[in-house]
C-alpha positions, 0 to 999 in steps of 0.5 A: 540537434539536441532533444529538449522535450523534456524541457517542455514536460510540466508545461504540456503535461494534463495534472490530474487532482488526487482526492485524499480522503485518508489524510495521514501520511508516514514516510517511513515504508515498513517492513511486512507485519504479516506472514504467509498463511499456510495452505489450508481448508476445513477439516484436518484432512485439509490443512486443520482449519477447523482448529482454534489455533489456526483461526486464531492465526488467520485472525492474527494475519488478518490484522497484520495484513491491515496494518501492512496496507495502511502503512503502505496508504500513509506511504502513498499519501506522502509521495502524492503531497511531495509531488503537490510540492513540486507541481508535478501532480494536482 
């Protein structure tokens, strides 16, 4: 007896709607912009945060670091228009 529940999937399945707000989408997934930060805290005896050449390279990550997350954002946001497609998700 073979198993057909598969066959049934999108038929029983509850598709749950996605509410996508930030509308761009991009399906070409990056390569990582920022880099690990190296271990630090204030004052030189804890990493020299409190130089203007580390903040300067926290401020540069930070802004890699968003870049990085709304690349992954238009990367979500094609997968769920591809699965609408498809029906698979509402």
């Amino acid at each position: 007896m073979a198993d057909h529940q598969h066959e049934n999937w999108p038929a029983v399945a509850r598709r749950s709607a996605y509410t996508q707000t930030y509308a761009t989408a991009d399906k070409t997934h990056a390569n990582m912009t920022s880099a690990a930060m190296p271990a630090g805290g204030t004052g030189a005896a804890a990493g020299g945060w409190d130089t203007a050449g580390n903040r300067d390279q926290a401020i540069a990550e930070f802004a890699a670091l968003r870049n990085d997350v709304i690349d992954l954002k238009q990367l979500v946001n094609a997968l769920i228009d591809d699965l609408q497609v498809l029906g698979l998700v509402g």
